[in-house]
C-alpha positions as CSV (number, residue, x, y, z in Angstrom):
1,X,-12.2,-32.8,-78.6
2,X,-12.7,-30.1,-76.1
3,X,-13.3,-27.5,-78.8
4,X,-15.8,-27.8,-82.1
5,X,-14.6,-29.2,-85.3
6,X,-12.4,-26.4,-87.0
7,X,-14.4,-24.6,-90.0
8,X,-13.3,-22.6,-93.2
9,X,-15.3,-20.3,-94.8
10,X,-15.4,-20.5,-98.6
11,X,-16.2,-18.2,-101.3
12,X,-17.5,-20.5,-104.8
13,X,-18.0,-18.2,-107.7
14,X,-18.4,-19.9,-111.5
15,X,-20.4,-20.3,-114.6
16,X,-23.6,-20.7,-114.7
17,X,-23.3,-23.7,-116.8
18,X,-21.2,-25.4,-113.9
19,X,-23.7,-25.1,-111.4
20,X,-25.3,-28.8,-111.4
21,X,-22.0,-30.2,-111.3
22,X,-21.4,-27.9,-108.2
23,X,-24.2,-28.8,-106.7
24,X,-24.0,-32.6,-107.2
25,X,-20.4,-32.8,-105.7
26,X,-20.7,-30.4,-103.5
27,X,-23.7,-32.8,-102.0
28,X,-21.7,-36.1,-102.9
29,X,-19.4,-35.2,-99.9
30,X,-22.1,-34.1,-97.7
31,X,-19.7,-31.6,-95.5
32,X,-21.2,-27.9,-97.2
33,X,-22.6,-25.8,-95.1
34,X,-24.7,-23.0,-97.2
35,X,-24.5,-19.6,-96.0
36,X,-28.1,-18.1,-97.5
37,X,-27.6,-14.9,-99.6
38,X,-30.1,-12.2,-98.3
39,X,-30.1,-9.2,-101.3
40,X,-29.8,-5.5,-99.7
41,X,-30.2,-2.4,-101.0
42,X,-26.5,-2.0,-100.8
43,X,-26.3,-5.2,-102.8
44,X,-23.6,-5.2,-106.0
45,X,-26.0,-4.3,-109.3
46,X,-27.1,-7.3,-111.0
47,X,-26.7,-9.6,-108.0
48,X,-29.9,-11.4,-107.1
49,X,-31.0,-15.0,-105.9
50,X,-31.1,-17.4,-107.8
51,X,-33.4,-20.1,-109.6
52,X,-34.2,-23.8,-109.0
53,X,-32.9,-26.5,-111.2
54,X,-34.6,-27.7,-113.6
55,X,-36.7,-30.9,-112.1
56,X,-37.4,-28.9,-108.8
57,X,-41.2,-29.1,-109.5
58,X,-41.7,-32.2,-110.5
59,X,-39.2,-33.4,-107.4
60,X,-41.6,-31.6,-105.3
61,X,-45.0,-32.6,-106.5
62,X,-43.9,-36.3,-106.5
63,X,-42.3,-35.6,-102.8
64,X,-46.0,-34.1,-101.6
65,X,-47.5,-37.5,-103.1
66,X,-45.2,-39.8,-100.9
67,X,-45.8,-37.9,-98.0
68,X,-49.7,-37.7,-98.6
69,X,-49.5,-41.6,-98.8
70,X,-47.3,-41.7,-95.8
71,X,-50.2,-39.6,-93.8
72,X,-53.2,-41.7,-95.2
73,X,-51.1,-44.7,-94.1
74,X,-50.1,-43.6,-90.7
75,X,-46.2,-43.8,-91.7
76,X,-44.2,-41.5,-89.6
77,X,-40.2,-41.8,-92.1
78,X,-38.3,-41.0,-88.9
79,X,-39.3,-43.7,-86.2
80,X,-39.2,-46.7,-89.2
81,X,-36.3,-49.0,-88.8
82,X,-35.1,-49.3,-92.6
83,X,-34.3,-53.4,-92.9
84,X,-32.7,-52.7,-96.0
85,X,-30.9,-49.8,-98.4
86,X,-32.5,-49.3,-101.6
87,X,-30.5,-48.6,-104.5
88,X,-31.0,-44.6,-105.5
89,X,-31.7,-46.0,-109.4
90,X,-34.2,-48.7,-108.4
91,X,-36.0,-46.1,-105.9
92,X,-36.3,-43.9,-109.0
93,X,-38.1,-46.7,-111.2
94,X,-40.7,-47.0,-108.2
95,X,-41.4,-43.5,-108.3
96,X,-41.9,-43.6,-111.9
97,X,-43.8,-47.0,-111.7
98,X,-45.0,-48.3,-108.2
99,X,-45.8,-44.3,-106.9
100,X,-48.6,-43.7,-109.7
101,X,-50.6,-47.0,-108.7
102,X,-50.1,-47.2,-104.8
103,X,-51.1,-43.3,-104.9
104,X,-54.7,-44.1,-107.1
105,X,-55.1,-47.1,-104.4
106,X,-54.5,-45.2,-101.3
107,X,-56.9,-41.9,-102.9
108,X,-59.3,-44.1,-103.7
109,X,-59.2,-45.8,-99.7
110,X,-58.8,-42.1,-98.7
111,X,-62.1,-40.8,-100.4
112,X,-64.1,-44.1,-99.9
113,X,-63.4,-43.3,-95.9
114,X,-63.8,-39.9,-96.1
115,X,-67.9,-40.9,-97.3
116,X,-68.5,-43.1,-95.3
117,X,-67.4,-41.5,-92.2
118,X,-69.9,-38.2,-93.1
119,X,-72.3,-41.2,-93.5
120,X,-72.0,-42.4,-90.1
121,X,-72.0,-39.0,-88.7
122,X,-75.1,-37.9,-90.4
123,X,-76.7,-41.2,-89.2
124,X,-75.2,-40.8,-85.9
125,X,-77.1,-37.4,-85.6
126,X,-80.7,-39.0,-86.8
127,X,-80.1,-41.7,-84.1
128,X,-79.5,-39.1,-81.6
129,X,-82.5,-37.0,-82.6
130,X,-84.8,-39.8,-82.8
131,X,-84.2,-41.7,-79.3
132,X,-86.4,-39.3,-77.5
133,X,-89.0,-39.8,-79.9
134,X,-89.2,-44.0,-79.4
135,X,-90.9,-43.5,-75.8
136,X,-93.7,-41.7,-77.5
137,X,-96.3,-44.1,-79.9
138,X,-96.3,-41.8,-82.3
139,X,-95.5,-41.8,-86.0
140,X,-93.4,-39.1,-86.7
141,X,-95.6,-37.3,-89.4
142,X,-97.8,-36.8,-86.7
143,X,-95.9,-34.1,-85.3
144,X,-96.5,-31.2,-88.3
145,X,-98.9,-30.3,-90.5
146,X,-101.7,-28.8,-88.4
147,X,-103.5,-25.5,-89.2
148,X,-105.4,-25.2,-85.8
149,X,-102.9,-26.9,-83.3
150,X,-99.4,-26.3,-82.3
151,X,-97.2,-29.5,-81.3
152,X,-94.9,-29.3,-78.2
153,X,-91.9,-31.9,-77.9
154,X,-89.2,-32.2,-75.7
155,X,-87.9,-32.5,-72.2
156,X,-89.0,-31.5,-68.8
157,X,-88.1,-32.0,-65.3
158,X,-91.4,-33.8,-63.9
159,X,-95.0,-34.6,-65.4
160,X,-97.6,-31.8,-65.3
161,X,-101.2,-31.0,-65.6
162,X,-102.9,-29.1,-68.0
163,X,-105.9,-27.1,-67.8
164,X,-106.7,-26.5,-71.3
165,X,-108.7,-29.1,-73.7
166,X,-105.1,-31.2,-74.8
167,X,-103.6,-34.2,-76.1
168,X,-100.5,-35.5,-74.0
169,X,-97.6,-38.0,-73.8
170,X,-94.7,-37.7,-71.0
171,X,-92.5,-41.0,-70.6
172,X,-89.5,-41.0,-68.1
173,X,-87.8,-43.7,-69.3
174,X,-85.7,-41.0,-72.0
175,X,-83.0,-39.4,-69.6
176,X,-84.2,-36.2,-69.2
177,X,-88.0,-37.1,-69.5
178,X,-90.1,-36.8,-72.5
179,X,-92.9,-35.1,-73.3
180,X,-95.5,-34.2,-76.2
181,X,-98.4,-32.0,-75.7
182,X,-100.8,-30.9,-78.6
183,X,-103.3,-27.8,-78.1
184,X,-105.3,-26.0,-79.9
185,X,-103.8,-22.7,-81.1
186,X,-105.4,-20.2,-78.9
187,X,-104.6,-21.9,-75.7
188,X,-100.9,-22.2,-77.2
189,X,-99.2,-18.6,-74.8
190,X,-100.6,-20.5,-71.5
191,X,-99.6,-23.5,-72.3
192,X,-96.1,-22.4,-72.9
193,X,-95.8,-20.8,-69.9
194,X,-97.2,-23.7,-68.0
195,X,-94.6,-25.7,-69.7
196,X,-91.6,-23.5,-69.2
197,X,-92.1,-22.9,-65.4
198,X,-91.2,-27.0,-65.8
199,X,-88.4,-25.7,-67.1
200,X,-89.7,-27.7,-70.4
201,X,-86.8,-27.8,-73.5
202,X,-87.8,-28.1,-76.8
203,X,-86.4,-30.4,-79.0
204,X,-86.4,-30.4,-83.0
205,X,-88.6,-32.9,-84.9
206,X,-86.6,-35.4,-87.3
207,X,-87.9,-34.6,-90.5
208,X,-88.9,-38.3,-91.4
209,X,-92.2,-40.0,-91.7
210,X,-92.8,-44.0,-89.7
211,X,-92.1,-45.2,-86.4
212,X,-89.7,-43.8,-84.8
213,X,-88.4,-47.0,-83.7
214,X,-88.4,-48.4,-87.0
215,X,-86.7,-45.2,-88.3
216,X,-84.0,-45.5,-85.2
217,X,-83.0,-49.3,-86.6
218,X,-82.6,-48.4,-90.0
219,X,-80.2,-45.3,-88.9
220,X,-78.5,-47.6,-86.3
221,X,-78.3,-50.5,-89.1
222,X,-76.6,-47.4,-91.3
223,X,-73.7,-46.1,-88.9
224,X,-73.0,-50.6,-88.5
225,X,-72.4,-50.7,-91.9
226,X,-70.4,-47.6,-92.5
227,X,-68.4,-48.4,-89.4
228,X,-67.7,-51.8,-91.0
229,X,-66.6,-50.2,-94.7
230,X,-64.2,-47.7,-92.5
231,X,-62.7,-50.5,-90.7
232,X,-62.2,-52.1,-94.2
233,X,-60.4,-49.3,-95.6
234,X,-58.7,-49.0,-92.7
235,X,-57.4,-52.4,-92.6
236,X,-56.3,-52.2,-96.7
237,X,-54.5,-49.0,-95.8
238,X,-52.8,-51.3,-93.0
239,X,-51.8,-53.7,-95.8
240,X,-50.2,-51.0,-98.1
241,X,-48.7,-49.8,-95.0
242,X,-46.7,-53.4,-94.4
243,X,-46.2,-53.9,-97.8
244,X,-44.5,-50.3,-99.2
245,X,-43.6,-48.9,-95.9
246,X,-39.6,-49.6,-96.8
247,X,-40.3,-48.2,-100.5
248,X,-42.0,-45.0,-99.5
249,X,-39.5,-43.5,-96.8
250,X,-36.9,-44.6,-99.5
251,X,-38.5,-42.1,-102.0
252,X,-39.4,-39.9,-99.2
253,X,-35.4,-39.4,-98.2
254,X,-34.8,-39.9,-101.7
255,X,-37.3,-36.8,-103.5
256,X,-36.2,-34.6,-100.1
257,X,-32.5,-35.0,-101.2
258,X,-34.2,-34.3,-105.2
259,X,-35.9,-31.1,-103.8
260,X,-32.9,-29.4,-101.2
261,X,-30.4,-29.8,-104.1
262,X,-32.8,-28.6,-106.7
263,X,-33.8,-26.0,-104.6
264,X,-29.9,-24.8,-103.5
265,X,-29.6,-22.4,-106.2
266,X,-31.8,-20.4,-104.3
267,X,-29.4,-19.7,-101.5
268,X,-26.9,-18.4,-104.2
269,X,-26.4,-15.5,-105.5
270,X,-26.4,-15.0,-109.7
271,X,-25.8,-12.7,-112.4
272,X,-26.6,-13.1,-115.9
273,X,-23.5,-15.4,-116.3
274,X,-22.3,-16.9,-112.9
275,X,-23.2,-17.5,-109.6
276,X,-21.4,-17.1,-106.1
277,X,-21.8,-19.0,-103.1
278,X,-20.5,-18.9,-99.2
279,X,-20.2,-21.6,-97.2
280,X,-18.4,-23.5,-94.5
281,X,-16.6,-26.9,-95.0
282,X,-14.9,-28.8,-92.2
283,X,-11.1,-28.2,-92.5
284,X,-10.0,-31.2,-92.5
285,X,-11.7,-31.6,-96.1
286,X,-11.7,-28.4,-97.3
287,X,-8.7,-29.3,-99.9
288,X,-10.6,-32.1,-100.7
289,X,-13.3,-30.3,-101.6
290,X,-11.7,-27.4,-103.6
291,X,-9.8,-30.6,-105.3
292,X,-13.5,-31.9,-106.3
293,X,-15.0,-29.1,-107.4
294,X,-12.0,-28.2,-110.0
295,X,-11.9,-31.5,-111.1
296,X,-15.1,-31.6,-112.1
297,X,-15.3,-28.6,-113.7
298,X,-12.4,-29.0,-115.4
299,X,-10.9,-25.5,-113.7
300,X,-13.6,-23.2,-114.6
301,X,-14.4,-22.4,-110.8
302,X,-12.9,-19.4,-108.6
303,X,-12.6,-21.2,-104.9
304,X,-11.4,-18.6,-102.3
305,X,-11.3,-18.9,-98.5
306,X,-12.7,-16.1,-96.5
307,X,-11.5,-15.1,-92.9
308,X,-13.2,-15.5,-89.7
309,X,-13.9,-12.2,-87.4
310,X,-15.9,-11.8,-84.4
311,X,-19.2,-11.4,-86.3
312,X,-18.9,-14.5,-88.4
313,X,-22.0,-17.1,-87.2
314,X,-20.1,-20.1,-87.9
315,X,-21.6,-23.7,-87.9
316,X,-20.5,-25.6,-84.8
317,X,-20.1,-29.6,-85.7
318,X,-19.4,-31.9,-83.1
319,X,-16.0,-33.6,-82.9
320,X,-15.9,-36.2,-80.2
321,X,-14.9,-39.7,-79.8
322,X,-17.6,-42.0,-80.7
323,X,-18.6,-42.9,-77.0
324,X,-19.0,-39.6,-76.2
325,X,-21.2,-39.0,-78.9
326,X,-24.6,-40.1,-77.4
327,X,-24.1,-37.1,-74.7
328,X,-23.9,-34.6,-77.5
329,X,-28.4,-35.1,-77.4
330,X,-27.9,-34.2,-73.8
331,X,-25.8,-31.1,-74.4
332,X,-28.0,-29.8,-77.5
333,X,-31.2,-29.7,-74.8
334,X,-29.3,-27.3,-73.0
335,X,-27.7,-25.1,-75.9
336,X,-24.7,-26.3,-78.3
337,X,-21.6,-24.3,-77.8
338,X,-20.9,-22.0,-80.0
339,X,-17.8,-21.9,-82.3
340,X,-15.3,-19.9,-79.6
341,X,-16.7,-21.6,-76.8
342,X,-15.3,-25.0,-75.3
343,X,-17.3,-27.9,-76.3
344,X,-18.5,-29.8,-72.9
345,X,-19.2,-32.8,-74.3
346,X,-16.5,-34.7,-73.7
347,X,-16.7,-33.9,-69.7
348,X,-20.2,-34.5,-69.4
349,X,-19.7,-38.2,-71.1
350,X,-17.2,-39.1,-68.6
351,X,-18.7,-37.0,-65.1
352,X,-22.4,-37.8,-65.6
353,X,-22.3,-41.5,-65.6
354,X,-19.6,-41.7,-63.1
355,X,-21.7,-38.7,-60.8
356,X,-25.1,-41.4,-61.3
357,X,-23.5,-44.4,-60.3
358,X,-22.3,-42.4,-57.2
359,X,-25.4,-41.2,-56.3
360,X,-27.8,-44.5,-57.3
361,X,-24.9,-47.2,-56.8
362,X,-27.4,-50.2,-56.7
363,X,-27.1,-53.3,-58.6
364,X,-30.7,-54.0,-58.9
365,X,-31.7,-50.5,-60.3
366,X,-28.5,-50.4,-62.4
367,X,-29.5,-53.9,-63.9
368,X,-33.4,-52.3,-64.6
369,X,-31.9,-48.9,-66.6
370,X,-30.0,-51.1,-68.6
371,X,-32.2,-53.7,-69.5
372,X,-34.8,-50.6,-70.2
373,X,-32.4,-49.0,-72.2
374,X,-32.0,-52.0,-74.5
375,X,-35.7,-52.7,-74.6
376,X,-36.5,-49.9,-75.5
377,X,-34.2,-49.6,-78.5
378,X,-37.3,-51.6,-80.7
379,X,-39.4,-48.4,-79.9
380,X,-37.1,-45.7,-80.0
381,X,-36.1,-46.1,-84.0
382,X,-34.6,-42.4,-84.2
383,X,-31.3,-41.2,-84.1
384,X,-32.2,-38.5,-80.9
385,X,-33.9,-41.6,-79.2
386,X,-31.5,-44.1,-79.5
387,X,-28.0,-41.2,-78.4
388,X,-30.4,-40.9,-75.3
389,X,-31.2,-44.9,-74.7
390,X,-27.0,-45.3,-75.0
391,X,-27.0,-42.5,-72.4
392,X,-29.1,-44.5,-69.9
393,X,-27.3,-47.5,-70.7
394,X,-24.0,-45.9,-69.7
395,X,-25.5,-44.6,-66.4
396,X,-26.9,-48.1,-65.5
397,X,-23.4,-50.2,-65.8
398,X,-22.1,-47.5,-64.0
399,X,-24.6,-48.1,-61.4
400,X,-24.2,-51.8,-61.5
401,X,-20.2,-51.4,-61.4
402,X,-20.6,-48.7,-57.9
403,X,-22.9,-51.2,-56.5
404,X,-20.8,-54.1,-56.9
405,X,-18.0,-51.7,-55.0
């Protein structure tokens, strides 16, 4: 308990042909750890990494559809609370059956968003553009076209006067102020300068022809309606959401599983004819496994176990009673021993909440951490959240029990 669990390294070297098998049970049991082979120049001839299963691709390309769907849907696989397991052979018929349809739906709300929220955007932008505009009784193809005048619109700190022959509007109800001032073209320098020492900002023209007020209700009427269609694919995506949530982190977990085992042969090394692997199994079941793996290959494998020096970078698992496993969050923030170091946990499950009922020692707080601690359990749905929430828990009887004393 004081020290990590006690690893073995293992060298696995076998046909080619054996290698699902491998895999399979070597994942069955769950207690493989994988050394990765890195080629070097020094590197045996022939020896080189190896190559996915067959499957890996297809595993993959379904696994970055569920996870597409998860995003559109706003499903996050590691804070849902699974109600249920789903059998691995009935997840595998949805994936073949349910994925296909629930992806076309979710595209389909995907891309219809997508539209509509460049819609409202664009009509956002005209309705922006044009507000300035609806002080001024204008119609905006009034604004262009001239040969002999030039057209100034825009904002400006205060009215002014103008000195040349002119046509003006100002309004100060448009934050900012508004104005529009039309002269001829050779008064047009003077003008400008008259307009700038207002500190006068020009502003584009929409490029539409009406009232600009008219034009404004028809853009505002626009971003309404596209706001109403997002909301509506919004709300279906909501629906898809509480009605496959369950199904899709199934197949999520499921195709990830598909993909790392598919995948492992790349962290082997192969020749033409066999393949070779390192790894570390717990050794308490390392004659279980080597017992596995020859029975299902019928005694074509080579198992042997490798000795541990000083340079070795061996895995460090946990081995603590289970109430002192909620501390081991607490002593990974920090750093997790390493394999020749003494393992702290067991210390700091015991000391801390002892040390924080010392130090608080109040019923009435004690009673508020715990009660937090359970409340928040319906929040905190992941493993790291819920070691911590046991944590708290601990600390608050153990300020309840010191305050009772």
């Amino acid at each position: 308990m004081l020290r990590p669990e006690q690893m073995r390294r293992l060298l696995i070297a076998a046909p080619k042909g054996e290698i699902d098998a491998i895999i399979e049970e070597l994942y069955r049991h769950n207690v493989y750890h994988i050394e990765d082979f890195v080629p070097e120049i020094e590197s045996p001839e022939g020896l080189s990494i190896g190559h996915p299963l067959p499957g890996a691709s297809d595993a993959a390309s379904a696994l970055i559809k569920v996870r597409a769907i998860e995003n559109a849907c706003g499903i996050d696989p590691d804070s849902v609370e699974i109600k249920e397991k789903i059998p691995a052979s009935r997840v595998r018929a949805m994936i073949e059956t349910d994925l296909p349809v629930i992806q076309k739906q979710v595209e389909g709300l995907v891309s219809t968003r997508a539209k509509l929220e460049a819609s409202r955007k664009e009509h956002e932008q005209r309705v922006k553009e044009l507000k300035p505009f609806v002080a001024i009784p204008l119609d905006l193809e009034l604004y262009r076209g001239y040969e002999r005048f030039t057209v100034f619109a825009g904002h400006i700190s205060h009215d002014i006067a103008i000195a040349v022959p002119h046509e003006k509007y100002f309004s100060d109800t448009v934050d900012g102020n508004m104005i529009v001032v039309v002269v001829p073209n050779e008064h047009r320098e003077e003008v400008e300068r008259t307009l700038l020492d207002a500190r006068f900002q020009a502003i584009p023209v929409p490029n539409e022809t009406g009232s600009p007020a008219e034009r404004l209700k028809v853009h505002t009427r626009d971003v309404e309606e596209a706001s109403r269609g997002i909301a509506e694919a919004n709300q279906k995506l909501a629906e898809i959401r509480d009605r496959h949530t369950d199904s899709l982190v199934a197949c999520d977990e499921l195709l990830t599983a598909d993909v790392e085992r598919a995948e492992a042969p790349l962290r082997f090394a192969t020749t033409e004819e066999t393949f070779i692997s390192e790894g570390w199994v717990p050794e308490d079941q390392a004659d279980r496994i080597r017992d596995a793996l020859e029975r299902v290959t019928g005694g074509r494998i080579y198992i042997e176990e490798l000795e541990i020096d000083d340079t070795s970078r061996v895995p460090v698992e946990y081995d603590n009673p289970s109430f002192a496993s909620p501390t081991e969050v607490l002593i990974d923030i920090y750093s997790r021993p390493l394999y020749s170091e003494v393992d702290p946990t067991l210390m700091v499950a015991i000391v801390f909440p002892i040390f924080f009922g010392l130090i608080l020692g109040d019923v009435g707080y004690g009673a508020i951490l715990l009660i937090l601690s359970l409340g928040l359990r319906k929040f905190f749905t992941g493993e790291g959240g819920r070691m911590l929430l046991k944590v708290l828990s601990y600390a608050g009887i153990s300020s309840i029990v010191f305050g009772v004393l």
